[in-house]
C-alpha positions as CSV (number, residue, x, y, z in Angstrom):
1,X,-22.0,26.8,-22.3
2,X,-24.8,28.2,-19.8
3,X,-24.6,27.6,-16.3
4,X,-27.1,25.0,-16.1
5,X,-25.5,22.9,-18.8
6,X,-21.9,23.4,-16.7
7,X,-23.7,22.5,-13.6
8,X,-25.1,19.3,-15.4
9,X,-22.1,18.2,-16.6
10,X,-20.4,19.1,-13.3
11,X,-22.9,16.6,-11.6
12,X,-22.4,13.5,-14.4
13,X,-18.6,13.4,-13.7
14,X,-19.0,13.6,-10.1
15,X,-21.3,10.4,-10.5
16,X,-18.8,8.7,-12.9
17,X,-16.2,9.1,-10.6
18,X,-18.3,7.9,-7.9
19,X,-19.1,4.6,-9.7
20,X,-15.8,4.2,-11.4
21,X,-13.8,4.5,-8.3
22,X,-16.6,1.8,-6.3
23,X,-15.7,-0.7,-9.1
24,X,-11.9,0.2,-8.9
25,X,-12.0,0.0,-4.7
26,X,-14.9,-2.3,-4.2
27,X,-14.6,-4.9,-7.4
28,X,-17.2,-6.1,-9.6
29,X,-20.6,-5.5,-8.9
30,X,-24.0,-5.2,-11.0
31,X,-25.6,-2.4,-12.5
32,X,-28.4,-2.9,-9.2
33,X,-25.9,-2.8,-7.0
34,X,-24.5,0.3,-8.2
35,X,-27.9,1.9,-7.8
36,X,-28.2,0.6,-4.3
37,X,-24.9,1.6,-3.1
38,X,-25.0,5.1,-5.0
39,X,-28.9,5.6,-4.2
40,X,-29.1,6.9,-8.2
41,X,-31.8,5.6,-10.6
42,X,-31.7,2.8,-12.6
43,X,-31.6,4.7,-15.7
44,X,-28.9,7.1,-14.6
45,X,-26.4,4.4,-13.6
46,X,-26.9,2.7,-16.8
47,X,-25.9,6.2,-18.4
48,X,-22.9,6.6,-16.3
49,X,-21.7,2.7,-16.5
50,X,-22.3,3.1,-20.8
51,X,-20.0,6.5,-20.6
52,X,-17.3,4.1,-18.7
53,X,-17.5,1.5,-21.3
54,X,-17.4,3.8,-24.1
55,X,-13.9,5.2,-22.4
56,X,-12.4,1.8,-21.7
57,X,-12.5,2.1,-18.1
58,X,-14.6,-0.9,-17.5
59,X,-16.4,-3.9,-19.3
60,X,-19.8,-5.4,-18.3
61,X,-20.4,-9.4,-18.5
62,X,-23.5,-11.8,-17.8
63,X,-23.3,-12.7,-14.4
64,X,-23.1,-16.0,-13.2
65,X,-25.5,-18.2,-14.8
66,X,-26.1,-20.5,-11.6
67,X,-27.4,-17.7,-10.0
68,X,-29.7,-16.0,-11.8
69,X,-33.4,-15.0,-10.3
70,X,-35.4,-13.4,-12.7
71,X,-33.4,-11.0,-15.5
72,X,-29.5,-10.8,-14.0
73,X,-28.6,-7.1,-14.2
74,X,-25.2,-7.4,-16.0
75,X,-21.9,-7.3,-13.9
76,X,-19.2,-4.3,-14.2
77,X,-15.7,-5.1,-14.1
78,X,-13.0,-2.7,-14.0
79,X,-10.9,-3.0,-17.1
80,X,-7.3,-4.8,-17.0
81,X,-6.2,-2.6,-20.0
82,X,-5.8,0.7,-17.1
83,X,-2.7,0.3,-15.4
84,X,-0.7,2.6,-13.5
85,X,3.0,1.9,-12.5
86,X,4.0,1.5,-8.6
87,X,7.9,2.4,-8.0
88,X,9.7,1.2,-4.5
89,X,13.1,1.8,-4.4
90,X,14.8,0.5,-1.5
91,X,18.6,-0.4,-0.9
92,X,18.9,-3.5,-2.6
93,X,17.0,-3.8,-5.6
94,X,14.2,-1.4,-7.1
95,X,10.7,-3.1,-7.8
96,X,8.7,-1.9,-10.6
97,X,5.2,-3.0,-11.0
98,X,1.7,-2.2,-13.1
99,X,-1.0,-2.1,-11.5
100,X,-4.2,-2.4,-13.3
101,X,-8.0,-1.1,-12.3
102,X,-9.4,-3.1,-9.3
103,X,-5.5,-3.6,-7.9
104,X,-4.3,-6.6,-10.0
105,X,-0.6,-6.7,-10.0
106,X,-0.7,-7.4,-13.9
107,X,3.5,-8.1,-14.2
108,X,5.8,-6.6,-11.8
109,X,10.0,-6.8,-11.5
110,X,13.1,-6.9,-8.8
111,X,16.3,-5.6,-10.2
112,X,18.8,-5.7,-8.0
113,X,20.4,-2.2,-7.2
114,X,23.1,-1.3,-4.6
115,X,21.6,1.8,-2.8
116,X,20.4,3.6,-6.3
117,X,20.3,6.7,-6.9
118,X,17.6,8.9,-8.4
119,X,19.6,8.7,-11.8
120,X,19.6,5.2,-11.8
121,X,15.9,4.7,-10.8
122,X,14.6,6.7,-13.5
123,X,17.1,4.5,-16.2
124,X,15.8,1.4,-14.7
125,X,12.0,2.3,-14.1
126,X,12.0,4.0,-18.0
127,X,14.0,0.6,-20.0
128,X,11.5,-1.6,-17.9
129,X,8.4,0.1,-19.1
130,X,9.5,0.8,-22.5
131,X,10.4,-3.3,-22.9
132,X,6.5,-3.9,-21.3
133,X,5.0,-1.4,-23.8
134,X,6.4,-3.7,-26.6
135,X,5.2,-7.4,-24.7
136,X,3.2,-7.5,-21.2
137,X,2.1,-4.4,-21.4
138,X,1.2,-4.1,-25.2
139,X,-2.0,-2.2,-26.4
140,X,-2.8,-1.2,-22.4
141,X,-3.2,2.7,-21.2
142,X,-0.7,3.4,-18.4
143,X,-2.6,6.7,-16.5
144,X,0.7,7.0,-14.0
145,X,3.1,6.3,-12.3
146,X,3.9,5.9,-7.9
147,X,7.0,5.8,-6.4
148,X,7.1,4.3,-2.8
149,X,10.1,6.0,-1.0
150,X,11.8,4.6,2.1
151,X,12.0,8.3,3.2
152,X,10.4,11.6,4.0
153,X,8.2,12.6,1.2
154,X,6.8,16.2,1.5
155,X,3.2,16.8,0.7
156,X,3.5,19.5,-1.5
157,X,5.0,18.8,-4.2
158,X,6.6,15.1,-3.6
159,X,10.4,16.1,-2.8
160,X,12.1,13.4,-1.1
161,X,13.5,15.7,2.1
162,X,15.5,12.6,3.1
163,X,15.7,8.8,2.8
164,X,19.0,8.4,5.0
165,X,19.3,4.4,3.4
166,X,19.3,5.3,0.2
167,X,21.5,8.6,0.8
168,X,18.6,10.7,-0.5
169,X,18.5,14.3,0.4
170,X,16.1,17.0,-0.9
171,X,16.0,14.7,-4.3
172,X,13.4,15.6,-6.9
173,X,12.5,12.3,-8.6
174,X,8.5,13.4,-9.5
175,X,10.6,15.5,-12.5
176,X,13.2,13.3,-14.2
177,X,11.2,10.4,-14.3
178,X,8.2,12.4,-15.6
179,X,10.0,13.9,-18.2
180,X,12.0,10.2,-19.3
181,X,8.4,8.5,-19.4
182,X,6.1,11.5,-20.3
183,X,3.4,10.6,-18.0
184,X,2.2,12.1,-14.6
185,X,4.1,11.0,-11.7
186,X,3.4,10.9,-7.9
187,X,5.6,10.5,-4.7
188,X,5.3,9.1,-1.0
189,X,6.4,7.5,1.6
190,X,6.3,3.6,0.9
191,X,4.4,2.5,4.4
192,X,1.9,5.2,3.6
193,X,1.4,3.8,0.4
194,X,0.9,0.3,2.0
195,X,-1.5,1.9,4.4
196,X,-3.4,3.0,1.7
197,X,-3.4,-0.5,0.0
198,X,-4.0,-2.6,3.0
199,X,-7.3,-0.4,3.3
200,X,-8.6,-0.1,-0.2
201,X,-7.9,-3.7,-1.4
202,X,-6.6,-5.5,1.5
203,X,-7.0,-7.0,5.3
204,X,-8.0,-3.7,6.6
205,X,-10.9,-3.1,3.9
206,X,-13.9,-2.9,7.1
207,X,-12.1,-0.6,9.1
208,X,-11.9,2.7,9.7
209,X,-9.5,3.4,11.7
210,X,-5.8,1.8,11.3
211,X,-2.8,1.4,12.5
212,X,0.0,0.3,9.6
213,X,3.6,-0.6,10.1
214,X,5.9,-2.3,7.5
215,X,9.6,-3.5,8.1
216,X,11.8,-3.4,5.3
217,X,15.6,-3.5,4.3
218,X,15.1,0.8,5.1
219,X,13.9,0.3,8.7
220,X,10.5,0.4,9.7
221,X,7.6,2.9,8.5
222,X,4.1,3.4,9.2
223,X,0.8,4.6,8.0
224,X,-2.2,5.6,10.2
225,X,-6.0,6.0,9.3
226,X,-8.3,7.6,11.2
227,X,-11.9,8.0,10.4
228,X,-11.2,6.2,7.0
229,X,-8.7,9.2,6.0
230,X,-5.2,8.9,5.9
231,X,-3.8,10.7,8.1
232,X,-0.2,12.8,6.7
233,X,0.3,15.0,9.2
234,X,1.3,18.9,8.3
235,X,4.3,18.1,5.8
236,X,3.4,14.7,4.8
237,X,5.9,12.7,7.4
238,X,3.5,11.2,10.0
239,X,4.4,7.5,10.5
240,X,7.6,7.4,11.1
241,X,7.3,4.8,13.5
242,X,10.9,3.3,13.2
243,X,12.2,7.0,14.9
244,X,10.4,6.4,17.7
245,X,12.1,5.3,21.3
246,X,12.2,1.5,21.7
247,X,9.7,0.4,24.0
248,X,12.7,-1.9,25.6
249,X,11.4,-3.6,29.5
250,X,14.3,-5.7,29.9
251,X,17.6,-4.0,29.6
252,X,18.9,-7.4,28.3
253,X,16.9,-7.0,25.4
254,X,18.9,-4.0,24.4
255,X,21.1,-4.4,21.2
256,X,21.8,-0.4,20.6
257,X,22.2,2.4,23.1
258,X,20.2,5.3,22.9
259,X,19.0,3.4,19.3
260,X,15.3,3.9,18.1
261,X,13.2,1.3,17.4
262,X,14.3,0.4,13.8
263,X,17.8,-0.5,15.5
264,X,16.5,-2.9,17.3
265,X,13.4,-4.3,16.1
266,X,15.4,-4.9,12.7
267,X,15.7,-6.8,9.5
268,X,19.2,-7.2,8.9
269,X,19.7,-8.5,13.2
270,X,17.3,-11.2,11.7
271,X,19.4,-11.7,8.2
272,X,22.2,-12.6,10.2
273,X,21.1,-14.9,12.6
274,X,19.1,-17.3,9.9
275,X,22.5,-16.8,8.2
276,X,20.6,-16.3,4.7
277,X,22.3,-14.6,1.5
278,X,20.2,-11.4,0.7
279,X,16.7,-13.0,1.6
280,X,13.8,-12.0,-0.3
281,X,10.4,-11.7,2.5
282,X,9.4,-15.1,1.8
283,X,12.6,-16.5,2.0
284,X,13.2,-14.4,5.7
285,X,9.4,-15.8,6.7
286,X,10.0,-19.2,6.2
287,X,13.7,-19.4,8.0
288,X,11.3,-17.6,10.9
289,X,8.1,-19.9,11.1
290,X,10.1,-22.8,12.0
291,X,13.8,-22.2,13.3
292,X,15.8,-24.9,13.9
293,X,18.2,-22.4,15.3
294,X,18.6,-21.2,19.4
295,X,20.2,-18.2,18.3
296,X,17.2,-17.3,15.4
297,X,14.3,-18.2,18.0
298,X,16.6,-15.9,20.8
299,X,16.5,-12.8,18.4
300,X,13.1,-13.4,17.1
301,X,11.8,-13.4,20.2
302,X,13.1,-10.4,21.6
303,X,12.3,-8.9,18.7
304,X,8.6,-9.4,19.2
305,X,8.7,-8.0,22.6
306,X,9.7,-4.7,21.8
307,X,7.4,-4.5,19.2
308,X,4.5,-5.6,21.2
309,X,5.7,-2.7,23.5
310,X,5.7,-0.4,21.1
311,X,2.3,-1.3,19.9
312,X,0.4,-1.7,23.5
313,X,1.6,2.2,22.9
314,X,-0.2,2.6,20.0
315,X,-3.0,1.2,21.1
316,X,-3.0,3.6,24.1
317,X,-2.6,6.4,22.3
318,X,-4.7,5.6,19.1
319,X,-7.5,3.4,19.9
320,X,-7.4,1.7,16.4
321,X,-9.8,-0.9,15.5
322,X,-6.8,-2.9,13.3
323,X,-3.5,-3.3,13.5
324,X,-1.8,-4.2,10.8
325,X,2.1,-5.6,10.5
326,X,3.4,-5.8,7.1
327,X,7.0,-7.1,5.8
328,X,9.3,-9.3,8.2
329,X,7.0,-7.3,10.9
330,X,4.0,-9.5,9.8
331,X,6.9,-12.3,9.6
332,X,7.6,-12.2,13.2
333,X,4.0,-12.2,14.2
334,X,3.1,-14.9,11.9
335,X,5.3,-16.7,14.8
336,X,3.2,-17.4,16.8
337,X,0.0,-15.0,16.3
338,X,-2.4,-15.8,19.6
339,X,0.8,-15.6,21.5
340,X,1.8,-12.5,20.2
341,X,-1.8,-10.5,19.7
342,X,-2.5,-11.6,24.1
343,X,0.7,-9.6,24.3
344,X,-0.4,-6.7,22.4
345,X,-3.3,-6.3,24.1
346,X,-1.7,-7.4,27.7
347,X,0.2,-4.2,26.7
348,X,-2.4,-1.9,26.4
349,X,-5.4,-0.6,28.3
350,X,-8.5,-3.0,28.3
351,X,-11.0,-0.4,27.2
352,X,-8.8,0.3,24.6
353,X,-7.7,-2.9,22.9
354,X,-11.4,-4.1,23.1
355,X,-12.2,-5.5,20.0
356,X,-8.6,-4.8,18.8
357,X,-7.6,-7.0,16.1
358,X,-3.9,-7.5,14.6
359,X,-3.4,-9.1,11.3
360,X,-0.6,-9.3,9.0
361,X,-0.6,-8.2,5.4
362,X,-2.8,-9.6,3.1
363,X,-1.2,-8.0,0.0
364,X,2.6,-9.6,0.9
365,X,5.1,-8.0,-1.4
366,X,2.7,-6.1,-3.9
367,X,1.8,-3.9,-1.0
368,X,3.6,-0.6,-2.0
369,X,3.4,-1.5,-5.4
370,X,-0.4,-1.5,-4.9
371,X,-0.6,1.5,-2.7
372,X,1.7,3.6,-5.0
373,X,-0.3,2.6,-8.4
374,X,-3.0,3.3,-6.6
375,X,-2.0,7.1,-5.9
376,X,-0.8,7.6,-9.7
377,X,-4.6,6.3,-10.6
378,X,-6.3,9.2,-8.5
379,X,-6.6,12.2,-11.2
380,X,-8.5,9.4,-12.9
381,X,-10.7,8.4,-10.4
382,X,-11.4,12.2,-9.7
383,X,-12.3,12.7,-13.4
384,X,-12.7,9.1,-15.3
385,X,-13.2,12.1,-18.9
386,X,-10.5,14.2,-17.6
């Protein structure tokens, strides 16, 4: 092949990545919307968007009837039939979902699981795939699979250096699980992941630059996006917001000497004053929203003033445009929102919490299954003909 012809080709997957991953990220949209948003020709998108089709990356359909003006150009919709799998293993249970294009949680699973081990992730993660291949998941392309880990991840090459809840140290899962599923498998830290989903497909989707945490049965984790980048930091381990000192400015508020902020702003503290039985997050938010409990509004309520400490810091720090609270995090904001966003920003300087908003996320439990899918779905978004 000459140079020219190289170059040529070089350019057309370039542009079908481009369009499949606005389809993927961005949702159905027109072939003249493509065009718009890619500033290609007409004729050239039609190519690329046929070469998609043809691959069974995405489908095209009429529009909407009701709105047509003039000849509809005919809508491009990511196909259901891609799916990657997201992993998150945490101390309880390991969740297993696939993910198609366009971040539809197509079927996903909890199996309970006392603090599993790599062994027993892999054993799970491959019988529940191989039992979807035959029934949910019959006659789809899986690309991938993500594993969300309540841990260290290092960049490099995905080694889990240590996830102290699970008991994880310097644990290869990328390999095993590769090799028991023969497919291509990727690792990372499970709030990074859900930073990553909150700001493709979620409540952070206009922003640039973000500030994630997410509470969980592990502790708390975070992601942060600056500039519209993720940001990893020089192994892979920025984020780890639960390590941090507790922003504590009542010493009555204090539940664990010298503890970090994971000890006290913390999931299980809230577990045992609702006096729930291993609480799934739905089942933690509702016991939260409305307690009928002194000693459940007491901790909740401490609870939210260190973390509106610890994010008035954030905000000081990292000017973010967003900040978003995800698992019982978003659960103990959801207490009383206004009350607890005036705090936030009571917290921080006024130039930098102008125009700060707080939300909670919009993905719920899907999150990290989301983000993680997501990640296992890039070499094809690179390179749709890869």
């Amino acid at each position: 092949m000459n140079e020219r012809a190289t170059t040529v080709e070089g350019v057309r997957r370039t542009n079908l990545a481009e369009v499949l991953r606005l389809v993927h990220h961005g949702g159905p949209r027109s072939r003249a919307v493509i065009t718009a948003e890619t500033g290609l020709n007409r004729s050239t998108v039609s190519d690329l968007v046929s070469r998609l089709v043809e691959a069974g990356l995405v489908r095209e359909q009429e529009p909407d009837p009701t709105r047509r003006v003039g000849r509809p150009s005919p809508i491009v919709v990511p196909s259901a039939d891609v799916v990657a799998i997201g992993v998150n293993p945490e101390i309880d249970a390991i969740e297993i979902g696939a993910v198609s294009l366009g971040g539809a949680v197509r079927v996903r699973e909890r199996i309970e699981a006392d603090s599993p081990d790599v062994a027993q992730v892999v054993e799970t993660v491959a019988r529940t795939i191989a039992a979807w291949r035959e029934g949910a998941l019959s006659g789809c392309r899986i690309v991938g699979v993500g594993v969300a880990v309540p841990g260290l991840v290092r960049t490099d090459d995905g080694l889990v250096r240590l996830a102290p809840h699970l008991d994880w140290r310097d644990a290869d899962i990328a390999g095993p699980l590769s090799e028991a599923l023969g497919l291509p498998v990727v690792v990372g830290n499970d709030a990074s992941y859900g930073a990553r989903a909150e700001r493709l497909f979620g409540v952070a989707r206009e922003h640039e630059d973000v500030v994630y945490l997410n509470g969980g049965a592990s502790g708390i984790g975070g992601g942060l996006i600056l500039h519209g980048e993720l940001i990893g930091g020089a192994g892979g381990y920025a984020g780890e917001w639960g390590q941090t000192a507790a922003s504590i400015t009542d010493a009555a508020d204090r539940r664990a000497d010298g503890g970090v902020l994971e000890d006290e702003v913390n999931r299980a503290r809230l577990v045992r004053a609702t006096g729930l039985t291993a609480p799934d997050e739905a089942a933690l938010e509702q016991a939260l929203a409305a307690p009928d409990d002194a000693a459940v509004a007491d901790e909740a309520g401490r609870q939210r003033r260190i973390l509106a400490a610890t994010l008035g810091n954030a905000v000081n720090v990292l000017n973010p445009s967003m900040i978003v609270l995800g698992g019982f995090l978003g659960s103990l904001r959801d207490i009383d929102r206004e009350g607890f966003d005036a705090e936030v920003r009571a917290r921080a300087l006024a130039a930098s919490a102008e125009g700060l908003e707080l939300a909670s996320a919009a993905l719920a439990a899907d999150r990290l299954l989301i983000g993680a899918a997501d990640a296992a779905m890039e070499r094809l978004l690179a390179d749709p003909l890869a």
